[in-house]
C-alpha positions in Angstrom: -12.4 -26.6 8.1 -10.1 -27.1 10.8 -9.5 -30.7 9.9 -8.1 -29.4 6.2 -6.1 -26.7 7.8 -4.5 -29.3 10.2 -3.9 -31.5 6.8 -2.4 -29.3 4.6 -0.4 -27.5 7.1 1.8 -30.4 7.1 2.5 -29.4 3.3 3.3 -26.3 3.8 6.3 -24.2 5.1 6.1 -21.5 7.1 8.3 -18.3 6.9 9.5 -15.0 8.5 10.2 -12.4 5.7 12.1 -8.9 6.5 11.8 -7.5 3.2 13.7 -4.8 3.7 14.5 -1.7 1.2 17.7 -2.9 0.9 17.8 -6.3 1.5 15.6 -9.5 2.4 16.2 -11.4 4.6 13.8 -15.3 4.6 13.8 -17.7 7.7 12.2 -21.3 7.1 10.9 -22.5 9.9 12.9 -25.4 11.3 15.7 -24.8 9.1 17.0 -21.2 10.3 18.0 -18.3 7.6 17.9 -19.6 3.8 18.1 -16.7 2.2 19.6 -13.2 1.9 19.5 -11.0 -0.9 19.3 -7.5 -2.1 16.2 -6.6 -2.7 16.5 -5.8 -6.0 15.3 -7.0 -9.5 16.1 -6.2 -13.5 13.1 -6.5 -16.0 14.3 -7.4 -19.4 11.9 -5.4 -21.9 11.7 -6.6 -25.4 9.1 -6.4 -28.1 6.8 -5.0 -25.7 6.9 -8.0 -23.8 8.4 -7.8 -20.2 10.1 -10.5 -17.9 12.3 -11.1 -14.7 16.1 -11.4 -16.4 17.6 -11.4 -12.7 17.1 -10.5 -8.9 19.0 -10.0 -5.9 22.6 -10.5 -5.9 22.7 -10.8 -9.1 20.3 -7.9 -10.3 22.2 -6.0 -7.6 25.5 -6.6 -9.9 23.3 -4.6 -12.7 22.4 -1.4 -11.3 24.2 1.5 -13.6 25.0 -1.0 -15.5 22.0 -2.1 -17.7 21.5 -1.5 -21.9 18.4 0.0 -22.9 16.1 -2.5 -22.6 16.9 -3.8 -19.1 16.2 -2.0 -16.2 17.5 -2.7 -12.6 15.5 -1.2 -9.7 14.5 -1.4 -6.1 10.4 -2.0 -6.0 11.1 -0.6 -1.9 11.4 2.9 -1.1 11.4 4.3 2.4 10.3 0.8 3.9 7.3 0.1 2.0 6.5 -0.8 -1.7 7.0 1.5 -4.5 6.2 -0.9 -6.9 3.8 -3.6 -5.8 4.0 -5.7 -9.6 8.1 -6.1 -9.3 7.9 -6.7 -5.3 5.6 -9.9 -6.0 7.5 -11.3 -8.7 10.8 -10.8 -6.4 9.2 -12.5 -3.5 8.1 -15.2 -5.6 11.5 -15.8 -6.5 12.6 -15.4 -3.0 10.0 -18.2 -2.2 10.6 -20.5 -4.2 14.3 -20.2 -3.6 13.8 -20.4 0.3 12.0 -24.0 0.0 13.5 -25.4 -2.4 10.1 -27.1 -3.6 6.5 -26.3 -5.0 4.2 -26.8 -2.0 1.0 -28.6 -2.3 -0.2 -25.3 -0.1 0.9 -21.9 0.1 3.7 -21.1 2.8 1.9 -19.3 6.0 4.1 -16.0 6.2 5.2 -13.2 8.6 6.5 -10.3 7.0 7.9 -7.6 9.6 6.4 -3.7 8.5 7.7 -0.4 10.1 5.8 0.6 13.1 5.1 3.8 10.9 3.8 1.9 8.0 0.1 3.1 7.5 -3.1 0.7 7.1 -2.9 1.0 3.5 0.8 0.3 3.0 0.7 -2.7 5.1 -2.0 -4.2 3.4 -0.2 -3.8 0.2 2.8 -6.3 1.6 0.2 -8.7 2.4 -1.2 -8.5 -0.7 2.1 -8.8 -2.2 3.3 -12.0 -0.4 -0.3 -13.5 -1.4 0.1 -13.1 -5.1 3.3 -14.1 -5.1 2.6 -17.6 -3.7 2.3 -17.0 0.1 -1.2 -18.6 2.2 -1.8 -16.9 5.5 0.1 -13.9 5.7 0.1 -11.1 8.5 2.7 -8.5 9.7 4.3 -7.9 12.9 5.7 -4.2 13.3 9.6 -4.5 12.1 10.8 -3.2 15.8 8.9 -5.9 17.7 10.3 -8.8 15.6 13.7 -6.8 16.2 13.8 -7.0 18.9 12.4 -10.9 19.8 15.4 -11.7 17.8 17.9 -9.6 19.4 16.6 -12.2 22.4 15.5 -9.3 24.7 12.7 -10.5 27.2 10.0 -9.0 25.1 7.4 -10.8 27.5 8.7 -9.6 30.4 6.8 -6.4 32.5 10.4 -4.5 32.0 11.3 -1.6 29.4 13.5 -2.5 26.5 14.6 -0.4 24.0 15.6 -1.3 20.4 16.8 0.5 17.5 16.1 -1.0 13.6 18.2 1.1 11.5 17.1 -0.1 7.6 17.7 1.0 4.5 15.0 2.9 4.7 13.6 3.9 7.8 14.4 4.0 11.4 12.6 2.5 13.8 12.8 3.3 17.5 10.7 1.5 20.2 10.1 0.4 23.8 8.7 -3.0 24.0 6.9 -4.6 27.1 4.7 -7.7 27.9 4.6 -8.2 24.1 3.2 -4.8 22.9 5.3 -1.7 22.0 4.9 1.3 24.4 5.7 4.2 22.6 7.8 4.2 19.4 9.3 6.2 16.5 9.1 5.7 13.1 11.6 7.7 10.5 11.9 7.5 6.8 15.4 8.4 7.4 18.7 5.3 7.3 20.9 3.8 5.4 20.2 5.2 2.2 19.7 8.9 3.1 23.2 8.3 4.3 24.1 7.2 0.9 22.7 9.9 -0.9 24.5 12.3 2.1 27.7 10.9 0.0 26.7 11.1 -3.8 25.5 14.8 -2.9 29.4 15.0 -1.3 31.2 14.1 -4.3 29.3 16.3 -6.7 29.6 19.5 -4.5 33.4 18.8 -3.7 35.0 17.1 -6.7 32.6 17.6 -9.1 32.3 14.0 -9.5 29.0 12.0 -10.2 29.2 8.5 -8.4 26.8 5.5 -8.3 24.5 4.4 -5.5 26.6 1.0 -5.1 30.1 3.7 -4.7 28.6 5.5 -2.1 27.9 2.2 -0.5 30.8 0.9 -0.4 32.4 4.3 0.6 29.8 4.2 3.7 31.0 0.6 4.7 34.7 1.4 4.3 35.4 4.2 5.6 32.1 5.6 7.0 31.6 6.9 10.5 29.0 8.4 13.0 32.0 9.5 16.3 35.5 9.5 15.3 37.2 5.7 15.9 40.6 4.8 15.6 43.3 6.5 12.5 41.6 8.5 9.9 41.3 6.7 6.6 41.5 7.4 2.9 39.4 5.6 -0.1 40.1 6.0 -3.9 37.1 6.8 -5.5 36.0 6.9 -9.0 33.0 8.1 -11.2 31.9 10.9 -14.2 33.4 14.2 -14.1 30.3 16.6 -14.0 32.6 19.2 -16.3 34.4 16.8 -19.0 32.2 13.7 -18.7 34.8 12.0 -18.7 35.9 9.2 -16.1 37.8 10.6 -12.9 39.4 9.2 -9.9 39.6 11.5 -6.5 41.1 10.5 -3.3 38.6 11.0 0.1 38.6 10.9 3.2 36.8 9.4 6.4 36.6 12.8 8.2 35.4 14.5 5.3 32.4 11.2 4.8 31.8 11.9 8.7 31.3 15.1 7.9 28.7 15.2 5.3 26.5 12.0 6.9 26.2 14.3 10.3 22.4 15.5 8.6 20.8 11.8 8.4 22.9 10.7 11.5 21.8 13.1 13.3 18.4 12.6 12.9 18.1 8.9 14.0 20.2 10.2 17.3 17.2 12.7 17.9 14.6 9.7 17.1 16.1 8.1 20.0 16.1 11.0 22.7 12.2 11.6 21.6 11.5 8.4 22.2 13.3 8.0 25.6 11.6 11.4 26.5 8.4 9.6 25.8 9.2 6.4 28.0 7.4 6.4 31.5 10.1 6.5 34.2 9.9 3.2 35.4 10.5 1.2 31.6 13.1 4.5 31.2 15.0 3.4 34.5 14.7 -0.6 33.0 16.7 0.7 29.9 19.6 2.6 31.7 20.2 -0.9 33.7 20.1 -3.0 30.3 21.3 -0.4 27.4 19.7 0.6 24.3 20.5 -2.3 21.6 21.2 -1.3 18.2 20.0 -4.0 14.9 20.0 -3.6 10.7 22.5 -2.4 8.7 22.9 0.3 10.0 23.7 -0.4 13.7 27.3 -1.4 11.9 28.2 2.2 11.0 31.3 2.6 13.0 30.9 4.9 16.2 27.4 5.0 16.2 27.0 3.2 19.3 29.2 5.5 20.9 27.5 8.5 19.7 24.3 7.3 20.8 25.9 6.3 24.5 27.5 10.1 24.8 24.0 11.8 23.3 21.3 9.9 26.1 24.3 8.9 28.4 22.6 5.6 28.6 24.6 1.9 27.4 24.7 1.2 23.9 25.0 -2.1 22.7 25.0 -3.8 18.8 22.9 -6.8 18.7 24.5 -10.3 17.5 24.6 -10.6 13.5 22.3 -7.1 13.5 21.1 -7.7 9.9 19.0 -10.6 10.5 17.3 -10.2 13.6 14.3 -9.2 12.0 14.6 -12.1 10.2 15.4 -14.4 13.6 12.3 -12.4 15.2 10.4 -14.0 12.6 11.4 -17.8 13.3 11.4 -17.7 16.8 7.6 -16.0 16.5 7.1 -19.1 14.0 8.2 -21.8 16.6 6.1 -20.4 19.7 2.8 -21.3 19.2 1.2 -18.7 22.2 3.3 -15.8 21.1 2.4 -16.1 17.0 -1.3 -16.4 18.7 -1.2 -12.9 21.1 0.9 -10.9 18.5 -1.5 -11.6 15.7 -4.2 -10.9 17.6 -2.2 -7.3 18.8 -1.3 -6.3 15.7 -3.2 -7.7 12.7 -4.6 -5.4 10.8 -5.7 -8.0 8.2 -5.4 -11.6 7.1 -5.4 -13.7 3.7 -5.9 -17.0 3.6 
């Protein structure tokens, strides 16, 4: 058995997956990052007969924007699968586009999970990578992969702290020797912050915006702690009276304002962790800082509003969107630590 493992493993290609509510990110081993895309997809129906028309960027370019018979949709919600039939087919698309060839075996995977993810739900993304052309697949808790590729001395008897801010959750942990201390898991990020700003627009100006608008407001002109001059952003969407296109005029204050709910709760994720660290990792962190990784460690002044809430150092990691993604690759290339952190945190194994 060992001999045919040995064989077709040089066939295969391994990969790190962060598939992530809002984006996925897939490292090939010995080739780095080879793919990043939205994780989205549009199913073309017609004569009762479904199939994939599009996904990621591309699908991305269809949401809102669809005739009747295609729909565009994100198969993750909050982190985890929402809709396990669409989330195969994407990944198998993903795949195939990552290596660039039909393997004589299946790829062995690593898909990072949120720490919060329950049995059931992480079973479901190892099912999901199986069927959609994966071999050996297992998951590795998002924060811990986080925070390997942030390159913080995860094997080291010394506290560090990380912070994953996703699309869809937020995860918060204290990682030493390998294994996560204590940790926080919320269902609240990027796309709570999003919503913060469609449910904006419709109180204040009446105006009903798309989830892609309120995105790009967010990126623009979106902040946690004031930074720098104040900024305006033309906006347009539906007038909720005449339903009738409209065009407003906003303001970064005013976006500040109105994101303080979901902001504020990742800020509190952070002191209940820290209040949860034992002293000595606690002390470790003051010395080296809190690091910050996803998407949503870019929202301007959130660093700073993290370093004047714990009065601790704040620090965004290098290209924060992938180091899930990195974590993955650099798990895939050391032999010893793929070994331990299976063994820590499998909960169950194809293949």
């Amino acid at each position: 058995m060992r001999f045919w493992r040995g064989l077709f493993g040089h066939f295969t290609r391994d990969l790190g997956i962060d598939l992530g509510t809002a984006n996925t990110v897939v490292h090939v081993r010995g080739k780095g990052i080879m793919l990043r895309e939205p994780s989205v997809i549009a199913i073309e129906r017609d004569n009762g007969q479904s199939q994939v028309r599009a996904v990621g960027l591309a699908a991305k370019e269809m949401l809102g924007r669809t005739p009747s018979n295609v729909l565009a949709l994100r198969p993750l919600r909050d982190g985890v699968i929402g809709d396990i039939d669409n989330v195969e087919m994407m990944l198998k698309e993903f795949i195939q586009r990552a290596t660039r060839r039909r393997d004589l075996a299946g790829p062995h995977v690593i898909v990072g999970v949120p720490s919060g993810a329950t049995e059931v739900e992480t079973r479901a993304v190892e099912s999901a990578a199986k069927k959609a052309g994966a071999g050996d697949t297992f998951t590795i808790p998002e924060p811990m992969l986080a925070a390997i590729g942030a390159g913080l001395p995860v094997n080291e008897p010394s506290g560090n702290m990380i912070v994953d801010i996703g699309g869809g959750t937020t995860e918060v942990a204290v990682i030493s020797l390998e294994g996560i201390v204590t940790y926080t898991s919320i269902r609240v990020a990027g796309d709570e912050i999003d919503d913060a700003i469609v449910a904006h627009t419709r109180k204040i100006y009446n105006l009903h915006i798309g989830e892609r608008t309120a995105e790009d407001i967010k990126l623009q002109i979106g902040s946690a702690y004031p930074v720098g001059d104040e900024q305006t952003m033309i906006i347009r969407g539906r007038d909720l009276v005449t339903g009738l296109p409209r065009a407003a005029v906003i303001n970064s204050t005013e976006i500040r304002e109105c994101i303080q709910e979901p902001v504020r709760a990742v800020v509190e994720a952070v002191k209940v962790t820290l209040e949860n660290t034992p002293p000595e990792l606690a002390a470790d962190i003051m010395d080296r800082g809190i690091i910050l990784s996803g998407g949503g460690a870019l929202l301007r002044g959130l660093d700073k509003l993290i370093m004047l809430e714990t009065e601790m150092p704040v620090h965004v990691a290098e290209d924060p969107l992938t180091c899930v993604a990195r974590g993955t690759g650099r798990v895939l290339e050391d032999a010893g630590m793929k070994r331990r952190l299976r063994r820590r945190f499998e909960t169950h194994s194809y293949g």
